[in-house]
N, C-alpha and C positions, 0 to 999 in steps of 0.2 A: 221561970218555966223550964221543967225538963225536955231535954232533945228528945226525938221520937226514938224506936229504936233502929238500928240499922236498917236500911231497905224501905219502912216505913214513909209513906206518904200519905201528908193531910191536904188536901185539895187547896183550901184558902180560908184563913182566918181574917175578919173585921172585928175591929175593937168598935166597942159603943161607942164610944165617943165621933165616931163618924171619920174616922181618919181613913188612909188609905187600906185596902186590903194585902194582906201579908202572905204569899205562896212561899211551901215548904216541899222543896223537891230533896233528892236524892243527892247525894255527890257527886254521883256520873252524872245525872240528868242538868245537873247545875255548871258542871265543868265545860258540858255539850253544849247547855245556851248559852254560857258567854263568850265563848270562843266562834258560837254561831252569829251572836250579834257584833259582836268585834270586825269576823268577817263582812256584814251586811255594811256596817258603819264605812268600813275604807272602801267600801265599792264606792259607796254614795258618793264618801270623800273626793277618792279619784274621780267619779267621774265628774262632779262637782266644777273641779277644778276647768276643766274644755268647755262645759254646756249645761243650759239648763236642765231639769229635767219635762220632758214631755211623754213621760210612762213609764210602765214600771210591770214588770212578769217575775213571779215569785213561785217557788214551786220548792215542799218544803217532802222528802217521806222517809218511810222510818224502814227500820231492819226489818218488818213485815211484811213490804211492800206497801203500806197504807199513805198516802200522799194528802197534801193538801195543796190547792190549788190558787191562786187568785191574780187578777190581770187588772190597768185600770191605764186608761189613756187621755191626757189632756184635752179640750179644746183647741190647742193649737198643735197638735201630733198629726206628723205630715204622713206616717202609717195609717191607714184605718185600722180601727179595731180589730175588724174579722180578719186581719191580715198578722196581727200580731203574733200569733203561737209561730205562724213559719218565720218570720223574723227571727224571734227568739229562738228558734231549732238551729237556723242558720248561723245566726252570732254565736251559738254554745259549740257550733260544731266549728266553726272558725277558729275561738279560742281553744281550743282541743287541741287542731291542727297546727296553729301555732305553737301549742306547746311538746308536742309529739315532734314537731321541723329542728325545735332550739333543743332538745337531745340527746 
């Protein structure tokens, strides 16, 4: 199979045979997820390491402004849900400020 050509993207290809589906992104767009999931991965890791997890606030957007959103809290998460986003405001502006103190 020939590479598409520069710039070119095909959404997602499935072979008949039933196998997994194949997405073909860009170079940049492909450099940007793995280094996107890389990050996600050692969050997990590290936090992995002190605690379970009991939720999780993800917030994903792009050079447009265009955002995606998504939030999801265990059964045993001693936060309520409707209470999460300002958590999560809090803890981002914390790690912020810790990282604006160190310098």
């Amino acid at each position: 199979m020939q590479a598409p050509h520069p710039g070119c993207r095909i959404r997602s290809v499935r072979p008949k045979a039933g196998g997994a589906t194949l997405v073909l992104l860009p170079d940049h767009a492909t450099n940007d997820r793995i280094a996107t999931l890389r990050r996600v991965r050692a969050v997990l890791d590290e936090h992995l390491r002190h605690a379970d997890i009991a939720g999780i606030g993800f917030l994903v957007w792009g050079t447009d402004f265009s955002s995606t959103a998504a939030l999801a809290c265990s059964d045993h998460a001693r936060i309520p849900s409707i209470a999460m986003p300002e958590f999560i405001k809090n803890r981002l502006l914390a790690a912020k400020i810790e990282e604006w103190t160190g310098e």
